[in-house]
FIGU-515778 format. One record per residue (C-alpha): x, y, z; residue in one letter. Coordinates in steps of 0.2 Angstrom, whole numbers, plus 5000, padded with zeros to 4 digits. Layout:
N
XYZA;...
This chain:
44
534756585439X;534756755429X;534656755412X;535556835398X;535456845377X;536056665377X;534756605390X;532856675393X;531256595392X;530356505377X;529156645382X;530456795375X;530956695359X;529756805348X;530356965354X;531357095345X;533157055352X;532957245359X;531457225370X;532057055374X;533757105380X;532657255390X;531457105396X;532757025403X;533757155412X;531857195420X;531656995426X;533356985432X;532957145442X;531357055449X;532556895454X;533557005461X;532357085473X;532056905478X;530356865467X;530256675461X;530656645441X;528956575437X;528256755444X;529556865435X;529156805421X;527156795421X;527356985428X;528357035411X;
């Protein structure tokens, strides 16, 4: 499921809401291009 400002992982919660919403437009590229969730975000 992709994430968004409203739903990302526990992981990005300490992030400046700039690099997190930049985090997140990165992982959903990765789920995207067919890579698992748990890998997308270990690979941030």
């Amino acid at each position: 499921m992709p994430w968004s400002d409203d739903r990302y992982p526990v992981s990005m919660k300490n992030l400046p809401p700039r690099v997190r919403r930049k985090a997140i437009e990165i992982a959903n590229a990765l789920l995207e291009a067919g890579r698992p969730e748990g890998w997308a975000i270990g690979h941030l």
